[in-house]
N, C-alpha and C positions, 0 to 999 in steps of 0.2 A: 516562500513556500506556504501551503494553506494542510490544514489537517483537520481531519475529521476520524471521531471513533465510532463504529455501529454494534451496538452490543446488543446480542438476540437479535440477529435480523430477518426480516419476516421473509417469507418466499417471495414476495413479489420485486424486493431488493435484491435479493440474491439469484429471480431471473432476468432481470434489467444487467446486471452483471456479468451472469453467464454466457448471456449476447454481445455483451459490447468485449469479452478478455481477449487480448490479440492472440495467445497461444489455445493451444488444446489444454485438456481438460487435465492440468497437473495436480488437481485436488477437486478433493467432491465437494461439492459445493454444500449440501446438505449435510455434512458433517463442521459447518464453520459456526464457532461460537462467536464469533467478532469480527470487524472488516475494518482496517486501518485505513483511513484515505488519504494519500496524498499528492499533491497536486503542484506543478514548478517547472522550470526548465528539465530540456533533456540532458542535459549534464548532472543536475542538482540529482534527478529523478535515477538515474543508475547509481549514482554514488549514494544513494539512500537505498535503493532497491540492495547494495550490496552489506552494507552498514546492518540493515532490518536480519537479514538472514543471517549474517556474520554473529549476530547479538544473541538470537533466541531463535526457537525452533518453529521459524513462519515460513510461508510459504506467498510469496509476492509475483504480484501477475501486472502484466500492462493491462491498461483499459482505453480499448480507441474513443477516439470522439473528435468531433471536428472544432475546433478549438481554431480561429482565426488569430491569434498572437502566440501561436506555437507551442502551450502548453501540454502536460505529457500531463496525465495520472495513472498510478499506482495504488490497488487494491493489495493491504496486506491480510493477508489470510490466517485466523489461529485461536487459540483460547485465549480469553479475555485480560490476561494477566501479561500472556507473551506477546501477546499485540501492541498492551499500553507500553511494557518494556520497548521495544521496535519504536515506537513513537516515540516516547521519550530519549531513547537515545538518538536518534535521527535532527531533535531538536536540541540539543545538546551542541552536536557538533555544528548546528546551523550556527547557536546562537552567539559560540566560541570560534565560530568562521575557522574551522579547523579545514586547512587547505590539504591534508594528508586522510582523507576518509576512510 
């Protein structure tokens, strides 16, 4: 899996975003202080999308893209504090290949 954090992300991030989310608008996007990225298999990528929200109070979206080797990403959504928590644990359980997510 690959990760990335955006903290303060400007508008133009956050409308590139708003275009690509596969769902409707579960959060306003101009209330986001931070954008978690991650990016992995579609198994890896629900079993973190569930992990993230399990953990702290975020809010996780798909993001299409056309990705030729099947790649999924997940924008997670929230203050900057609950997003690193959500990342951090998400790599936690990578890096201890915890098979029980």
């Amino acid at each position: 899996m690959e990760y990335r954090i955006i903290k303060s992300p400007s508008h133009g991030t956050l409308e590139i975003l708003a275009r690509r989310k596969g769902s409707g608008s579960a959060v306003k996007l101009e209330d986001i202080d931070a954008i978690g990225l991650v990016q992995g298999r579609l198994i890896e990528m629900v079993c973190a999308a569930d992990v993230a929200e399990k953990t702290v109070g975020v809010t996780v979206e798909d993001i299409r893209g056309s990705c030729p080797q099947h790649m999924i990403m997940l924008a997670i959504f929230g203050d900057t504090v609950s997003v690193e928590t959500a990342l951090k644990e998400i790599q936690r359980r990578e890096k201890e290949g915890n098979v029980e997510w």
